[in-house]
ZAVODREN-945908 format. One record per residue: residue in three letters; z, x, y of N, C-alpha, C, CB in turn. Coordinates in steps of 0.05 Angstrom, whole numbers, plus 5000, padded with zeros to 4 digits. Glycine has a CB too. Example, Ala and Ser with C-alpha at 12.3 -4.5 7.8 and 13.67 -1.06 7.14 Angstrom:
residues 2
ala515652644886515652464910515652644934518152264911;ser514252574955514352734979515752585001511452824988;
end
This chain:
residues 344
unk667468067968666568347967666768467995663668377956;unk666868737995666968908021663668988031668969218013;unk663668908051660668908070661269018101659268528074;unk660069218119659369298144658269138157658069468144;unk659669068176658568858191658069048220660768558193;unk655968968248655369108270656168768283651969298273;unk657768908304658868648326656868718359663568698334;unk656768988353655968988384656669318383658168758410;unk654569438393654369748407657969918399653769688451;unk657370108381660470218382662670068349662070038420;unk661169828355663069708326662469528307665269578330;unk662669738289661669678256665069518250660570098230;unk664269308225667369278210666969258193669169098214;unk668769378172668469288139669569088136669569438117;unk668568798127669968598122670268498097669268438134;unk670868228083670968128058669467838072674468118041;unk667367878051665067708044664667528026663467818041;unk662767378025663267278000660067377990664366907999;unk661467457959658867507941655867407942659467437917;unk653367637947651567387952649967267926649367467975;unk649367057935647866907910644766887908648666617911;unk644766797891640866797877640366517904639966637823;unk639266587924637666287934635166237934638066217958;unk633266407916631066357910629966347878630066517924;unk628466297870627566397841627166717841624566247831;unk625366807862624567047871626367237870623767037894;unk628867167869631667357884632367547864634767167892;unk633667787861635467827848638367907866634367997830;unk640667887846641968157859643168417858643168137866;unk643968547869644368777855647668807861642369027866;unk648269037848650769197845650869367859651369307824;unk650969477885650269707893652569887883649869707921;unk650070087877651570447865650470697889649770577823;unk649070667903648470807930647470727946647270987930;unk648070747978646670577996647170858028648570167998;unk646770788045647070968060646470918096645371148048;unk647071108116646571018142643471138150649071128163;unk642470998165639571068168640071158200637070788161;unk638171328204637971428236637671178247635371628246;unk635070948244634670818258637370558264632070758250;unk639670528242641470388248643570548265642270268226;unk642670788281644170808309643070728335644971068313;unk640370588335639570518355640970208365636870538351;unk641970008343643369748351646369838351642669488329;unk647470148341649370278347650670368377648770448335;unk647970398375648270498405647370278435646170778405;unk646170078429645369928450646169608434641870008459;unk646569508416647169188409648369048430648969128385;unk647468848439648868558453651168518427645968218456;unk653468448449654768158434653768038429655967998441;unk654167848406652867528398654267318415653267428363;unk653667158431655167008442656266828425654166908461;unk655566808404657466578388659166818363654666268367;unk660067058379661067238364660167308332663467168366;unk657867288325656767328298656367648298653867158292;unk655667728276655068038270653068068245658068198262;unk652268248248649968268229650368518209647168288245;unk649868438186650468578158648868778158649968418132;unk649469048156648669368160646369398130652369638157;unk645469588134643869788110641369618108645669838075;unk639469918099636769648090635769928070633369468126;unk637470098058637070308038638770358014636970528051;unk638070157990638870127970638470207934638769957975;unk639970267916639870397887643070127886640470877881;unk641270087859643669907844643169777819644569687860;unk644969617812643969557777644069287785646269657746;unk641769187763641368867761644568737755638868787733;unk645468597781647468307771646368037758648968177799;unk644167967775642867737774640467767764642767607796;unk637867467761635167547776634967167771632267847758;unk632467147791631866837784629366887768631366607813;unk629066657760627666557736624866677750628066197728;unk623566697775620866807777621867087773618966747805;unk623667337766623467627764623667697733625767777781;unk620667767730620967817705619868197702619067567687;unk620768207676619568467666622268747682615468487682;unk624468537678626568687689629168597669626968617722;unk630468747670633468597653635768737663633768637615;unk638568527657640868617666641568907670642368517651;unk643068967686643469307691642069407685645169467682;unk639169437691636569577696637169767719634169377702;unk637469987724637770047760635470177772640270257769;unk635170057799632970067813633170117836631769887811;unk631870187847631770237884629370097889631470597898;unk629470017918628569777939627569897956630369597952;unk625669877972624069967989624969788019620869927977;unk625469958045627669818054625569578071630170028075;unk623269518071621369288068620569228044619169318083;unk621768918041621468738008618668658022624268397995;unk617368627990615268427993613968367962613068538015;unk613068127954611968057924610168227920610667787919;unk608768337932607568627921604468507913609668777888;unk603868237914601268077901598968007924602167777886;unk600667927952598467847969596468067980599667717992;unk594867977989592268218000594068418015589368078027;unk595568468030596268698048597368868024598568638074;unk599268768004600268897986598969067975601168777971;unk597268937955594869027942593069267956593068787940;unk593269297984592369567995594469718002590669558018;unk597469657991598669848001599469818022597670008001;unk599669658039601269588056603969248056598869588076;unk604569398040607769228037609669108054609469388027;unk609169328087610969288104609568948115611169578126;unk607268918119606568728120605968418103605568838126;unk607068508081607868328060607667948078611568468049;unk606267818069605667518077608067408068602967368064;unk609667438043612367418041614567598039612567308027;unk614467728061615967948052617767998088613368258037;unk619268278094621068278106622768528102621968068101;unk624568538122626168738121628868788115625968808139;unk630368948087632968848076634068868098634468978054;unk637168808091638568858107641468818089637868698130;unk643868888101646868798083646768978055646968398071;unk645169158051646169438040648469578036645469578050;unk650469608063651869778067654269568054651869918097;unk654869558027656369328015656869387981654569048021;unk658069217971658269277946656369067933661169257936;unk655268917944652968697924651068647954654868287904;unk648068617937646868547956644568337942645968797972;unk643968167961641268067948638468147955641167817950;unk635968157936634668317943631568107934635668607929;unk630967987957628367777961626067917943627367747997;unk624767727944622167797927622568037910619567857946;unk625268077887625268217877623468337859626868187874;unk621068187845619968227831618168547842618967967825;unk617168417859615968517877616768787892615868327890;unk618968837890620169107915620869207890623169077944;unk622569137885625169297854623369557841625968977815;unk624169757840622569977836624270057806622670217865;unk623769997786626270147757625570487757625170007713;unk628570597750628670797751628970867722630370857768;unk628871067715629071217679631471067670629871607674;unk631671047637635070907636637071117637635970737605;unk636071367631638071587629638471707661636971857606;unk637771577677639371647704641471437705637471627733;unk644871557707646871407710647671427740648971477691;unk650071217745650671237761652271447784651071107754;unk653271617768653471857777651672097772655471917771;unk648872097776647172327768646572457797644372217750;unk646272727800645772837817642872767826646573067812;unk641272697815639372557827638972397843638672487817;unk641072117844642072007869640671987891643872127876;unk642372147900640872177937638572247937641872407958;unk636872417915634072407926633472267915632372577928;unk633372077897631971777888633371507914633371687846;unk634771547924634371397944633471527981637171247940;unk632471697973631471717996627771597988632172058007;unk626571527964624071407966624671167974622371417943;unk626870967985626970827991627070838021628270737978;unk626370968043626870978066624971248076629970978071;unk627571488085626571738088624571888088627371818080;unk624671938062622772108043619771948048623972078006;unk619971648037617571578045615571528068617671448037;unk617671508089617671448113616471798128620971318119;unk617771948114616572218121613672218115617972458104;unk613772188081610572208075608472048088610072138050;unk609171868094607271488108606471628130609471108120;unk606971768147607571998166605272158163610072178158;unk605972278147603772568129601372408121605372738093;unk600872278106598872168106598272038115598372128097;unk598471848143596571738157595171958184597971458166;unk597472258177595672328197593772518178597172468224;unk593372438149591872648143592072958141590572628155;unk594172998135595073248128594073378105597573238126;unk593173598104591473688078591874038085587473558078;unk591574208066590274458066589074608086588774428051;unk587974388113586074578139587874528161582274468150;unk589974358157590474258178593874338184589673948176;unk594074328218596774528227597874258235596574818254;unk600374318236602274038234604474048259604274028202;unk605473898275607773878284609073708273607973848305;unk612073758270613673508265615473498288615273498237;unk615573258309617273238325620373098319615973138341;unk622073308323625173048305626673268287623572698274;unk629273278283629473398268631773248248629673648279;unk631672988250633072788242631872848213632772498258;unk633472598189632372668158629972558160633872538131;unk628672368170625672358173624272498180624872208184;unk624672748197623372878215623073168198624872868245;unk625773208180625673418157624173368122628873468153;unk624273048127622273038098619472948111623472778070;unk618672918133616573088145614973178137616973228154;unk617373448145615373768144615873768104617674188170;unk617173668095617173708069614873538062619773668056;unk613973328070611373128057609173388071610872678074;unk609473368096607373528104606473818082608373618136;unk608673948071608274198053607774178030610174358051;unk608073898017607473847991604173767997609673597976;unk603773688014600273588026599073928027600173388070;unk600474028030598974368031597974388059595874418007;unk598874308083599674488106599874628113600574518113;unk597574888126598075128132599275248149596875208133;unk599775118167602375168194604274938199600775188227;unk605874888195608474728206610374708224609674748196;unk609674648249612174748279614274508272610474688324;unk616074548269618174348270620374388299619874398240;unk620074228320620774158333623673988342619174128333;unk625374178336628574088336630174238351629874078310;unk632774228361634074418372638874398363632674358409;unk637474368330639874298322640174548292639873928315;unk640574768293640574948290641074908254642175078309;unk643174798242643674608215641374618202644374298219;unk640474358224637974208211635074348213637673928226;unk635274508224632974668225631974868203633374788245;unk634974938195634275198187633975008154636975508194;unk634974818152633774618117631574608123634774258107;unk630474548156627274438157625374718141626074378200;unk626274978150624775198142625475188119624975448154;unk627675188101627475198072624974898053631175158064;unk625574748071623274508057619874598067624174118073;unk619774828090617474878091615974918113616574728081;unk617674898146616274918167617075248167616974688192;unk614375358189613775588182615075658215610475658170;unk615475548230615875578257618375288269612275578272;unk619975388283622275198298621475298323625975238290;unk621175028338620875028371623574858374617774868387;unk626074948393627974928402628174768430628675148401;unk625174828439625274788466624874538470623574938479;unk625374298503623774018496622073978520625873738491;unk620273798520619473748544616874058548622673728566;unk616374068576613374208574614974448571610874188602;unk617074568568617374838558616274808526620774938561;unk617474608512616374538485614374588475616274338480;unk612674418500609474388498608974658496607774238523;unk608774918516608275028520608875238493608674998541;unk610375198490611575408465610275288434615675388462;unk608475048431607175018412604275058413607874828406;unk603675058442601175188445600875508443600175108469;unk602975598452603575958442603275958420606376118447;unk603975848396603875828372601075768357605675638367;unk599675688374597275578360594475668371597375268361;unk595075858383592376008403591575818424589176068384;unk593875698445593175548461591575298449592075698478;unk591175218428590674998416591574708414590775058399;unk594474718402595774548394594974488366595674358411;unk596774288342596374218319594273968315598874178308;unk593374118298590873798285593273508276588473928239;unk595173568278596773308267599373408277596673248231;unk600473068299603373108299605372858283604173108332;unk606772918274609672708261610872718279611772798235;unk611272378285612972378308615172198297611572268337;unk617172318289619872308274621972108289621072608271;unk622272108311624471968330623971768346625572138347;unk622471678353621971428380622471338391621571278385;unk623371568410623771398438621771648470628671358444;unk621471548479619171638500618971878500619471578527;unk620272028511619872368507619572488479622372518516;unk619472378464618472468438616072408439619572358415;unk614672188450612072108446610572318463611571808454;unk611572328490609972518508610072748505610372518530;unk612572948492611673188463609073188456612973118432;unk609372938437607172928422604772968425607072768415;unk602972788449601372778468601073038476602272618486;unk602773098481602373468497602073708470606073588519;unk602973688455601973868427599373818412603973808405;unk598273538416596873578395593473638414597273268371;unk592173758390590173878390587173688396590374008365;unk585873798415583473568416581973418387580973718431;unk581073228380580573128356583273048339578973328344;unk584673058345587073138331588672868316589073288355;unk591472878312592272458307595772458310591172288261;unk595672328318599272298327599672108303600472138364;unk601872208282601971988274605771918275600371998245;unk606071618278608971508292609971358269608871308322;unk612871438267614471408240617271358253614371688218;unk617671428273620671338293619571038306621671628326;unk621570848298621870628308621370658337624270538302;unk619970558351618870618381620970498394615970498391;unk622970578408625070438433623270418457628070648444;unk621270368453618670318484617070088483615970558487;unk615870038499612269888492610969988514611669508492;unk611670088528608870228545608370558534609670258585;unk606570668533606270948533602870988545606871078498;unk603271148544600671298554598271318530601571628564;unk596471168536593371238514590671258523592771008494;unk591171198549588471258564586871368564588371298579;unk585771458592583171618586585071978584580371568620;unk586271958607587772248605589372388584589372258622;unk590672158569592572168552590972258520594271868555;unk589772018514588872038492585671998486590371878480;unk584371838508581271738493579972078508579171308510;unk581272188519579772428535578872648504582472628564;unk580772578493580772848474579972748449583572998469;unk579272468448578572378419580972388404576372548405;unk582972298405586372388400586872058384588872458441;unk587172148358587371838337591371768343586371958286;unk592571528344593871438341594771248320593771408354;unk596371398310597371218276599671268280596271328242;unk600671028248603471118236603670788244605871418251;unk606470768238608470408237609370498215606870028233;unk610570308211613870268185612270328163615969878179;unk613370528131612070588117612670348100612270828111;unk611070358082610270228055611770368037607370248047;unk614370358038614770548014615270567986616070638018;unk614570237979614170197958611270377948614169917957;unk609370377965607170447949606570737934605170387967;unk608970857958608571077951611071217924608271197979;unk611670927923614271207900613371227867618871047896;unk611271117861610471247830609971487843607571127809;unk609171527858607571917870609872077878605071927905;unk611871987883613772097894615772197874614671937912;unk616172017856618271967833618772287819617071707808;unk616272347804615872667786616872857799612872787781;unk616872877820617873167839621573177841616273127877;unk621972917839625172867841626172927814626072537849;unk624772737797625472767762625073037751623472587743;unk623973247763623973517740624773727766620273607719;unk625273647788627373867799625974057812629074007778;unk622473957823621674037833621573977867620274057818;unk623073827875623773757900625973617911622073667907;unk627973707920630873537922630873507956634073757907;unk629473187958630173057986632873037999629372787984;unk633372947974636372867980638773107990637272747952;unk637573287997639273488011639573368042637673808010;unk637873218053638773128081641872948083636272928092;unk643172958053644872708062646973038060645472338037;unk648873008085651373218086653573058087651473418111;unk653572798075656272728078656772568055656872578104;unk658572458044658572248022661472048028658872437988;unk661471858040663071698041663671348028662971738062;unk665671258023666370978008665470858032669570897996;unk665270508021665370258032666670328060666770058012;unk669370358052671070338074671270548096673570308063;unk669570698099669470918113666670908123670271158098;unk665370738125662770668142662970668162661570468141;unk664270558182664670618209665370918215666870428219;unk665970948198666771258212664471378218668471488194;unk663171378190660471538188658271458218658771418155;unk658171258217657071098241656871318270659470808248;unk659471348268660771598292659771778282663871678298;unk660271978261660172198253656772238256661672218226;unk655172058248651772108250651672038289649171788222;unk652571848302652371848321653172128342653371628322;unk654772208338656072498345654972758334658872488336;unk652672628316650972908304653973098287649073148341;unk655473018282657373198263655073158237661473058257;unk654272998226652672808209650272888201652172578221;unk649172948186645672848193645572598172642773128183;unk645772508157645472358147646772238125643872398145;unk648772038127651471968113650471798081653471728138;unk651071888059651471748037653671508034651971948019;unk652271348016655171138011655271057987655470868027;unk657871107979658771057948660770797947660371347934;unk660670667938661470457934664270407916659470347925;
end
């Protein structure tokens, strides 16, 4: 089969693989019928080591596909069932699960080898999310049923850990597809102010159709400054911090409102930041967010996609085959992109 392989910063390859197999009871595999490039797979895009023993590592961890396989522990599933995966597997049974936190799964983990025509998919019992039978493989539904596998949820995990509700004013920092289903989790939470914080003119202007009421263009303390104009010298009771890497964080920090909660949904490219007394314990300033759960959240998510009352899947502007992954790679890296589909 044809699979994306990453060698090192710059180069993706489509190669021929060999099909993967059931190596657990737990396992299944799938068929992939949509899979796609994630923002965060331009960060080993953009910075990967060589492997010194020249190895490469198999792309995607955002998947829709139909049952090939399953081992004998996945039950309550059957052949060509199709389902989407939450791009952290986990059996869904141990204590972290059980509260909803999946990413932490005691057996669980992060896919990977997506960007392919078959994949295997661990603790399937457990992740495998079934979709309606009358969604086919070509249904325009698609792209926004696989964005609860990543994106979409990853927006909301966002929205609600910082508590977003009806009283409360929002920043979203990012204007990447996380940073636009965001302000869209944030507006379905009933959010009365929305600054969306981007300076990519495209993507902005989807961000105001999904719901931010205000675009700050600017970065850095002009930024700052222009979200406190916005808010009566205040700042927002809640920021989404969409992108992660340092100057996004210190945005953040600088927008939000005393009492307030940063919550972080961009893979952090850091480990130091600022939380101190000045930074954050001065103002009573909550820090949240990590990798969403996004299994937990897609029964809640699912209805809004199915009757056409919310189409996520507008962040994907591109639709490309197997064999045209590397391109896309560039094309999201070069911002021609925001967010590349893949059809198999």
């Amino acid at each position: 089969m044809k699979a994306n392989i990453m060698y090192e910063a710059g180069d993706v390859r489509v190669e021929d693989v060999p099909k993967p197999q059931l190596e657990e009871s737990t396992d299944s595999v799938l068929k992939v019928v949509a899979a796609c490039i994630c923002g965060s797979d331009l960060h080993p895009y953009r910075h990967m080591h060589a492997d010194e023993q020249g190895g490469g590592e198999p792309m995607g961890h955002e998947v829709i596909g139909r049952i090939e396989e399953m081992g004998s522990g996945v039950t309550d599933f059957k052949k060509g069932d199709l389902v989407v995966v939450p791009f952290a597997y986990g059996d869904n049974t141990c204590p972290y699960c059980q509260e909803g936190l999946q990413t932490s799964c005691v057996n669980g983990g992060f896919m990977s080898g997506c960007q392919a025509e078959y994949v295997r998919i661990p603790q399937a019992q457990g992740s495998m999310f079934k979709l309606p039978d009358e969604i086919g493989d070509d249904s325009p539904l698609l792209p926004s049923l696989l964005t609860i596998s990543d994106v979409y949820g990853t927006g909301y995990h966002a929205a609600v850990m910082g508590g977003v509700n009806e009283n409360t004013t929002v920043t979203v920092v990012g204007d990447g597809a996380v940073g636009l289903l965001a302000v869209l989790s944030a507006k379905k939470l009933g959010a009365r102010k929305i600054i969306l914080m981007g300076r990519h003119k495209e993507r902005t202007d989807l961000g105001v159709e999904f719901g931010a009421t205000d675009v700050v263009s600017e970065r850095g303390d002009e930024g700052i400054a222009k979200v406190h104009e916005l808010t009566n010298g205040e700042g927002t009771h809640v920021v989404l911090e969409c992108v992660g890497l340092m100057p996004a964080y210190d945005m953040s920090v600088g927008v939000v409102r005393p009492g307030g909660v940063i919550s972080r949904v961009g893979a952090p490219q850091y480990e130091e930041a600022g939380v101190g007394f000045a930074s954050l314990f001065r103002h009573n300033i909550t820090l949240t967010g990590g990798p969403a759960p996004t299994r937990a959240y897609m029964d809640e998510l699912l209805p809004d996609i199915l009757d056409g009352s919310l189409n996520p899947g507008r962040v994907f502007d591109v639709t490309m085959g197997i064999d045209d992954v590397p391109e896309g790679y560039r094309a999201m890296n070069d911002r021609e992109a925001l967010k590349v589909l893949v059809k198999p």
